[in-house]
N, C-alpha and C positions, 0 to 999 in steps of 0.2 A: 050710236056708239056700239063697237061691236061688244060680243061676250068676251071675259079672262076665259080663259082653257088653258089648266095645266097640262104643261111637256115633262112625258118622262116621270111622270110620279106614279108609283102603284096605287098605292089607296090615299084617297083623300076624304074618306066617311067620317073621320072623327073633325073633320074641320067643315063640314058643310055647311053649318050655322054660321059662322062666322066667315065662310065665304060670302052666302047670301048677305049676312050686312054688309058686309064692306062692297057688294055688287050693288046695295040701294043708297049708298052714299057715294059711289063714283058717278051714278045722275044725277046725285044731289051738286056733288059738287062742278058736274059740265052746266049748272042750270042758271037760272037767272041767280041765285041766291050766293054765286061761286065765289065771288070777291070777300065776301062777310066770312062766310065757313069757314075760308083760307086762312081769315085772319082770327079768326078763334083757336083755330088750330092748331096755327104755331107758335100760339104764348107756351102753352105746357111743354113745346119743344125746349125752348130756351129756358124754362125752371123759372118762370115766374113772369109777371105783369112787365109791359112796355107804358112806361111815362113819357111825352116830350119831352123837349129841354127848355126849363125854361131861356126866354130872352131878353130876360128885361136889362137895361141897362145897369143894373147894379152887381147883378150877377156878370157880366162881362167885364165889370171893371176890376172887380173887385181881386186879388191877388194876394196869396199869404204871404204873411212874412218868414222869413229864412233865416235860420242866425249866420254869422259870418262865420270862418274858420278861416285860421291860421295853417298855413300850408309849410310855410320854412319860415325861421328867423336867420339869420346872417351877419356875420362881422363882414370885415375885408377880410379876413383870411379862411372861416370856416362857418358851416353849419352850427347853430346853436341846439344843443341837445339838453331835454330838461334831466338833470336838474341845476347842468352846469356845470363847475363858477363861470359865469361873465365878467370876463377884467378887466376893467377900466380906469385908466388914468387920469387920473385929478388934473381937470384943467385943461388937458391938453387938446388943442383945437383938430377940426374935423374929422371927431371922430363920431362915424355912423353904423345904424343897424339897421339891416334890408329886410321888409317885410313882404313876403308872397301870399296875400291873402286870397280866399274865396268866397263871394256871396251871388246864389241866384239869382237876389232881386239887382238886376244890371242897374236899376237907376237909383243906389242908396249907395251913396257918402261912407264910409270906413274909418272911420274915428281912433287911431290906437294914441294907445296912452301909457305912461310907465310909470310906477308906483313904487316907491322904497319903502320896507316896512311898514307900510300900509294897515293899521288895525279897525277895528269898528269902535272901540274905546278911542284909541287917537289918530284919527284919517288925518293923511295928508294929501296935501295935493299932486297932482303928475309931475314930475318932473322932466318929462318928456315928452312933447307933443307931433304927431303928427297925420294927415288926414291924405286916405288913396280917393284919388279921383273917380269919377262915373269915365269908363272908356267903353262901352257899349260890351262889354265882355263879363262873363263871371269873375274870371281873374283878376287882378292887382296887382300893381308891387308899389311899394313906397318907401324914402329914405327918410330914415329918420336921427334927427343931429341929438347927441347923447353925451353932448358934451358936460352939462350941468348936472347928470345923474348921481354923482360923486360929489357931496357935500366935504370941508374939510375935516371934522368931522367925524365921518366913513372912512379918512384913511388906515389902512390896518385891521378893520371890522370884514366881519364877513355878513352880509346883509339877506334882505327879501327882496328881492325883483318879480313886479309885478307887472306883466305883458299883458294889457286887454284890449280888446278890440269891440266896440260898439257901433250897431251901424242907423243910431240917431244921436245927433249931437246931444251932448250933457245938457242938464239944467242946470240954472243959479244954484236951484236953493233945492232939497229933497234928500231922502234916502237910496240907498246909503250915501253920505256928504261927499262929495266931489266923484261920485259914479252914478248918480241919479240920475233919469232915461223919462220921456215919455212910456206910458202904457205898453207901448206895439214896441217899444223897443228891446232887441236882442244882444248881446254880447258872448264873448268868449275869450280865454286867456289862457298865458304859461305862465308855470313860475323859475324860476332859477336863483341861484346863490349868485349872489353879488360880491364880489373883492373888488374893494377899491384900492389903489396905487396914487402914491404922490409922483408927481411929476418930477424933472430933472431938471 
């Protein structure tokens, strides 16, 4: 190896100790020992220890879960903005709400559900069902028929509408009564004022 020789510097007296080591570590490191040193070396470059990864298969498989999100609700005519009113007419047939949902996990089922005045003292059940399919995509969209949301009633009342989105199907039996999930499972929702309308 040849000798370092400074170019161009006046004095290098105050650094001659520290030249000398760093000249009996650049032998150390052309020498049989070079691969090891190297790698000692450059843990403290990077700010701490180098671990494998592990492989096992449970760590491969395994994937968190993601709650879903609601991205737009929709009539036929317009964006649904919370907090509303959403008008709908008693009875009257095809009438739908378009949901744009999102959820990372591409292969989980999308669950929405509609809730009228919905309390914890007295749950009821959805009255509106409907389910976005797995299409290999985050995205979604699903229609859903809204025709029964408007009990008779509701006519004249201005109500609680309750938008959720769950991405495991419901249980029979649990809490809260007719929103009840497995463990892993995540949901998300809107609310809006509901007027309901008698038909003509």
């Amino acid at each position: 190896m040849s000798e370092p020789h400074p170019v161009g510097c006046l004095d290098f007296e105050p650094n001659r100790s520290r030249l000398q080591t760093a000249h009996t570590l650049a032998h150390r490191v052309h020498g049989w020992r070079a691969p090891v040193l190297l790698a000692l070396l450059s843990v403290p470059l990077f700010g701490g220890c180098l671990f494998p990864p592990s492989l096992s298969s449970e760590t491969l498989d395994a994937q968190v879960n993601s709650p879903p999100a609601i991205l737009s609700i929709r009539s036929d005519q317009e964006e649904l903005i919370e907090p509303g009113p959403v008008v709908v007419t008693r009875g009257a047939p095809s009438q739908q709400l378009y949901a744009e949902l999102l959820d990372t996990n591409i292969d989980d089922l999308l669950f929405v559900r509609m809730y009228v005045n919905y309390t914890v003292a007295d749950p009821t059940s959805a009255r509106a069902t409907c389910t976005a399919p797995v299409n290999d995509s985050p995205q979604r969209s699903v229609m859903c028929d809204i025709s029964a949301l408007c009990a008779q009633g509701d006519v004249g009342k201005t109500l609680r509408l309750e938008i959720e989105v769950f991405d495991r199907e419901l249980l029979d039996s649990g809490t809260p009564v007719f929103k009840a999930m497995p463990e892993d499972g995540l949901t998300t929702g809107r609310v809006y004022d509901l007027t309901c309308n008698e038909g003509t």
